[in-house]
C-alpha positions in Angstrom: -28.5 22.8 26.2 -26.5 21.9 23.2 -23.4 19.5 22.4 -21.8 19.3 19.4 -19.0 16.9 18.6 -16.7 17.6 15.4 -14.6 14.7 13.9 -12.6 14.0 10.6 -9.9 16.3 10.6 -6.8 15.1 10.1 -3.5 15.7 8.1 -3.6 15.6 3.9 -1.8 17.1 1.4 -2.3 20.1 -1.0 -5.2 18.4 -3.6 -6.7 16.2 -1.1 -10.0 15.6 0.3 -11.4 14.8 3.8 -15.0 14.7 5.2 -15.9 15.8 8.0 -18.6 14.8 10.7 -20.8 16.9 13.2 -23.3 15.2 15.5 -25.4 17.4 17.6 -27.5 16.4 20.6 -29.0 17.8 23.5 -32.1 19.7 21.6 -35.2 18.2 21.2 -36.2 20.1 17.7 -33.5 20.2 14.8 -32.0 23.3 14.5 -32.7 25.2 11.3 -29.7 26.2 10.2 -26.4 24.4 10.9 -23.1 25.6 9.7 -19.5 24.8 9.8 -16.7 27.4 11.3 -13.2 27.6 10.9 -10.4 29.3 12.9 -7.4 29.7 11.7 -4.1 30.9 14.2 -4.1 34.3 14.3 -7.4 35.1 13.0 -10.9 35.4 13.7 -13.7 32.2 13.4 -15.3 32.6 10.3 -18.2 30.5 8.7 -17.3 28.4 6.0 -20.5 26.7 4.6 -24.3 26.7 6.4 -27.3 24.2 5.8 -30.8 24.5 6.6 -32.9 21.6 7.1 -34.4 22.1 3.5 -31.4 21.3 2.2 -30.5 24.8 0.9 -27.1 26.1 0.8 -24.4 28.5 1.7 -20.6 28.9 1.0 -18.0 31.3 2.1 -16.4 32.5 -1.5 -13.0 30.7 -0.8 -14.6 27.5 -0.4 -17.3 27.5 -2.8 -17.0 24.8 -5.6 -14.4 22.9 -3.4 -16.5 22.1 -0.3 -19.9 20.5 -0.1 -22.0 20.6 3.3 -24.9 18.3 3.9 -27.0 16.9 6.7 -29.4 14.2 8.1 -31.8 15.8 9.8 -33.2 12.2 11.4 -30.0 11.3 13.0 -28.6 15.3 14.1 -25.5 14.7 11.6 -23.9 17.9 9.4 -21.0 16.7 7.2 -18.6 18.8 5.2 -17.2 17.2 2.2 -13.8 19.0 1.3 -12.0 18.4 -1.8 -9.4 19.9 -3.7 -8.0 21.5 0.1 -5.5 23.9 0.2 -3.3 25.6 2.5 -5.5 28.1 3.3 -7.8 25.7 4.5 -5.7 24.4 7.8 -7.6 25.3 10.4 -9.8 24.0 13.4 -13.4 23.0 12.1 -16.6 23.4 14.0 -19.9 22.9 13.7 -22.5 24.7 15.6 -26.1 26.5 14.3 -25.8 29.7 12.2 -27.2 33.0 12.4 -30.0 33.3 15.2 -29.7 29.7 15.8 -25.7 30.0 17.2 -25.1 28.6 20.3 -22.6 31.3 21.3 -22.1 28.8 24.8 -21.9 25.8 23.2 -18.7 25.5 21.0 -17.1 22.0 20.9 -13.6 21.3 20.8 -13.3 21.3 16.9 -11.5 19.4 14.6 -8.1 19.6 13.2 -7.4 19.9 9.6 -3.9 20.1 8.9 -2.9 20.9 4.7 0.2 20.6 4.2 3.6 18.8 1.3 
């Protein structure tokens, strides 16, 4: 079993910036891959940015050049650095593993980020 526990979010305006923190527990190896989600009201999750434990990285085209995910590997953390947030971009965040390494049972409860004058 898996936890995962999303925090951050919050409320900024058009242009801002926030960073956001994942810490996952409960497995004894770290997973290869982690990723951040996002779901939006009215539409489907969708992955925003994915990390493997190298260090190499992946970004959904509407994020890419604003958004920055990393990760300690020694203390379970994923962080998403987001600058330059739009509208668009108001959605609940979560963190979980990506590809073959998604815990499809093991969503947390996300974190609100809120972009809005």
């Amino acid at each position: 079993q898996v936890q995962f526990v999303e925090s951050g979010g919050g409320l900024v305006q058009p242009g801002g910036s926030l960073r956001l923190s994942c810490a996952a527990s409960g497995t004894i190896f770290t997973i290869p891959t982690m990723a951040w989600y996002r779901q939006a009201p009215g539409k489907q999750r969708e992955l925003v940015a994915s990390v493997t434990s190298g260090g190499s990285t992946n970004y959904a085209d509407s994020v890419k050049g604003r958004f920055t995910i990393s990760r300690d590997n020694a203390k379970n953390m994923v962080y998403l650095q987001m600058n330059s947030l739009k509208p668009e971009d108001t959605a609940v965040y979560y963190c979980n593993g990506a590809g073959k390494y998604l815990w499809r049972n093991y969503w947390g409860q996300g974190t609100q980020v809120t972009v809005s004058s």
